[in-house]
N, C-alpha and C positions, 0 to 999 in steps of 0.2 A: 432640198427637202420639201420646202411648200410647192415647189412645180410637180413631184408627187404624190402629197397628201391630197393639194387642193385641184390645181390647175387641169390637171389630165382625167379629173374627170368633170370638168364642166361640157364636154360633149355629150356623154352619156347624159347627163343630167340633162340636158336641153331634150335627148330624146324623151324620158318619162316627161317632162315636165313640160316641154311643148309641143314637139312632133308628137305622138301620142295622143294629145286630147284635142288639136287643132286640126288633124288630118289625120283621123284611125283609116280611112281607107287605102290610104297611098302607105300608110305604115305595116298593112296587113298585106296589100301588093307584093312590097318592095321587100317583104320578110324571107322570104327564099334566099333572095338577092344578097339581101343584109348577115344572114346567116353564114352564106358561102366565103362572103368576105371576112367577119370575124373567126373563123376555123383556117383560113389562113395568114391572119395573124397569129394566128396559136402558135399554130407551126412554123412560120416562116420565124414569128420574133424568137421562138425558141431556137432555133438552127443558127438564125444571126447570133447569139448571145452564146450559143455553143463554140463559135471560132473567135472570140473576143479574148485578145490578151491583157485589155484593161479591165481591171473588176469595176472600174465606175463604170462604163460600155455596156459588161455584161449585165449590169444592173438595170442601166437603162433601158437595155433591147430587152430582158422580163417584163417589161412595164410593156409593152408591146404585147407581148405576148398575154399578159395576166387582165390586161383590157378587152383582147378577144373574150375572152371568157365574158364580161360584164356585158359587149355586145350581141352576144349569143342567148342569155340568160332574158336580156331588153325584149328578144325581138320573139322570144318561143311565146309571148303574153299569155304566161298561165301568173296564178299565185305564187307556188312556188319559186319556176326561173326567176321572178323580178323580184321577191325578196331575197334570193342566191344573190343577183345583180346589185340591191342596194349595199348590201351586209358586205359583199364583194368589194365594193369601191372604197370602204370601210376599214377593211383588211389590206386591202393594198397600200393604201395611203400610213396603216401601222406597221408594215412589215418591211415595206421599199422604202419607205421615211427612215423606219430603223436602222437599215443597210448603207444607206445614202452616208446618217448618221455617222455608223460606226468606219466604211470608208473614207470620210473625212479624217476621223480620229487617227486611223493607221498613216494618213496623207499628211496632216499636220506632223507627225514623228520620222518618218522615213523622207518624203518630199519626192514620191513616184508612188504609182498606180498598177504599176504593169507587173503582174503576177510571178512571173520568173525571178522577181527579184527578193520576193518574200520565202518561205520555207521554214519550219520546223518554230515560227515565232510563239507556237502555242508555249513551249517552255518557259519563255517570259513575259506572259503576257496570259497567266491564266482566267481573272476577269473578262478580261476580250473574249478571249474566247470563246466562254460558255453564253453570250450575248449574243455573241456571232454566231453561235452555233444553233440559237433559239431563236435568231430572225433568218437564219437560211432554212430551217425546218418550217418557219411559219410560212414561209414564199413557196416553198414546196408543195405546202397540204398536207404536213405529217397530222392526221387525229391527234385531236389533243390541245391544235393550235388553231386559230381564228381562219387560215386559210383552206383548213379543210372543209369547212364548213359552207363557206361561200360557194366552193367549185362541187361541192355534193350537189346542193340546191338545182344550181346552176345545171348540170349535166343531166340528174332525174330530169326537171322541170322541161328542157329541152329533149330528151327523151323520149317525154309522152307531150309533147305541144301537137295541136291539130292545127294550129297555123301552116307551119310549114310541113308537117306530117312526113316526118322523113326521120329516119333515127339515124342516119349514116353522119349528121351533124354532130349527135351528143358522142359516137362513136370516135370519130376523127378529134376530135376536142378533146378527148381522156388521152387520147397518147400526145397532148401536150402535157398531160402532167407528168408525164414519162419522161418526156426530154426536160422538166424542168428539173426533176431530181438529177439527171443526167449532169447537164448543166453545173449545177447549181452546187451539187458533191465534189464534182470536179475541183472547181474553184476554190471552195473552201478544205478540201486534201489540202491543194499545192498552196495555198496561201499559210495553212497552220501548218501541217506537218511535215514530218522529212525530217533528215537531217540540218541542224543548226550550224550553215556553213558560213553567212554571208556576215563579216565582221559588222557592218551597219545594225543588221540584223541584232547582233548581241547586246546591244547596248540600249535598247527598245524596253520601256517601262510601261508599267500597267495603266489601267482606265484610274483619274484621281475621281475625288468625290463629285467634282461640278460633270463630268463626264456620264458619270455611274447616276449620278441622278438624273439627266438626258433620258436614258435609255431604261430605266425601271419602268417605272409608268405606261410604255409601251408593251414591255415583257409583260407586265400586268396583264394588262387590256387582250393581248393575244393569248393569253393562258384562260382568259374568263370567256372570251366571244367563246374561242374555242368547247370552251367545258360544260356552257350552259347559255348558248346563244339566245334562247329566247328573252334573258333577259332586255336582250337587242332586239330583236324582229317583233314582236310585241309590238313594239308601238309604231311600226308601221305595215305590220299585214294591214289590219282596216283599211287603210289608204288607199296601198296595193290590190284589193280586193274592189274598193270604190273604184279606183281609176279605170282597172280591166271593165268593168260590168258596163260604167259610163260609156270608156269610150266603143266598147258593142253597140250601145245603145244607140252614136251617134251614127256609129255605119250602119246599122239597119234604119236608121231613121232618111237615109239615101237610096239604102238600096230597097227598100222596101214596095218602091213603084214600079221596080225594076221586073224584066221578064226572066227566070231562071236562066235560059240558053242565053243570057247576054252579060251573067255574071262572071264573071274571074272564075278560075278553076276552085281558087281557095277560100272562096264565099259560099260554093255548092260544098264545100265539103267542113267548114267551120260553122255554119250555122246547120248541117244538117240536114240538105233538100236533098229529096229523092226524086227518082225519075216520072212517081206518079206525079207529082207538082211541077215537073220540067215546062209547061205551059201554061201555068198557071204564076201570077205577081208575086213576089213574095212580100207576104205580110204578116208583118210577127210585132206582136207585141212588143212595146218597149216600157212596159208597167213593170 
């Protein structure tokens, strides 16, 4: 649970937080690059997670997968993607925390993981259930739940980025949300439902109180991001706004000596130089 609340995103977090203000030019370079690699993790983590017979596995390979997203959202550096990006690492850490959570609890009673072996437990185990059914919708992106919210951001924000200037990224990235419902449905079918065959299975009691209070608190938090995120984003657009404008500022403050025809492709077309200035230094204010 803390290796996905906390741990997995201290990489992202070193990109806003260091690569980003210490090196904007090699981070605006290398953003095509960095793009192409986070959409396939989308997809890749989703397809690995789609042939997983352990639901802790499948769990894990979303985490793969739902980080693409956060990398994608990093690297478009608008307003938008990078509050999608933070609010993202957010949601993930409440919803695959959640999972993680409520995996344990099914691991702790039965003493196996592996999918095939569960079936039709919704019958007794109706708190579970409806817990489990409300962090597999939030990992999803069903509206309503804190993950749709993040991958909206994230996808527009990426969409319309003039960084990398290419919509086929935010494109490819939405039919990971495909495969995550795919996924993700799947899993939870054959885990709840079905017929109640398997004798171990019968004998399986519900979430007690120290359990059920684990997991409220998170339902919370995903039904409110969800319902009215700004209460969240709020307090760090300003940020997010300061850090982009900075770190422009510190790559024009380089390239500003610079001759047009000797910049990167995606410096003539993010800061806006036309071919009448193609010979001319570029010098732009950084007031």
């Amino acid at each position: 649970v803390v290796l996905a609340a906390i741990m997995l995103k201290m990489g992202t977090y070193g990109l806003i937080r260091v690569c980003l203000p210490l090196f904007p030019n090699a981070f605006m370079e290398f953003a095509p690059y960095m793009a192409t690699l986070a959409v396939i993790g989308i997809i890749y983590g989703a397809l690995v997670a789609m042939v997983q017979k352990d639901v802790k596995k499948l769990v894990a390979y979303s985490s793969v997968s739902h980080l693409g997203f956060v990398v994608l959202g990093i690297f478009a550096l608008n307003t938008v993607a990078v509050q999608g990006a933070i609010i993202q690492m957010v949601n993930h850490g409440l919803s695959t925390g959640a999972l993680f959570l409520i995996v344990g609890m099914i691991y702790d009673r039965r003493h196996t993981r592996m999918i095939k072996d569960f079936g039709g437990i919704a019958k007794k185990m109706p708190i579970f259930t409806v817990m489990f059914m409300i962090a597999t919708l939030a990992s999803i992106g069903l509206p309503g739940l804190n993950g749709f919210v993040g991958e909206f951001l994230i996808l527009n924000g990426s969409f319309f980025s003039e960084l990398y200037d290419n919509k086929i990224f935010a494109i490819l990235a939405a039919s990971g949300v495909i495969l995550a419902a795919v996924y993700m449905l799947w899993m939870f079918q054959r885990v709840m439902f079905g017929p109640l065959e398997n004798e171990e299975n019968k004998k399986l009691v519900d979430l007690n109180a120290r359990e059920i209070g684990l997991l409220v608190p998170l339902v919370i938090f995903m039904f409110w991001i969800g319902i009215h995120p700004v209460n969240f984003t709020k307090y760090s657009e300003n940020q997010v706004t300061e850090l982009i404008i900075t770190s422009k500022k510190k790559s024009l403050a380089v390239l500003e000596t610079s001759k047009t025809e000797d910049l990167p492709e995606w410096a003539n077309s993010f800061y806006g130089v036309d071919e009448e200035t193609e010979s001319e230094p570029l010098m732009v204010s950084t007031k």
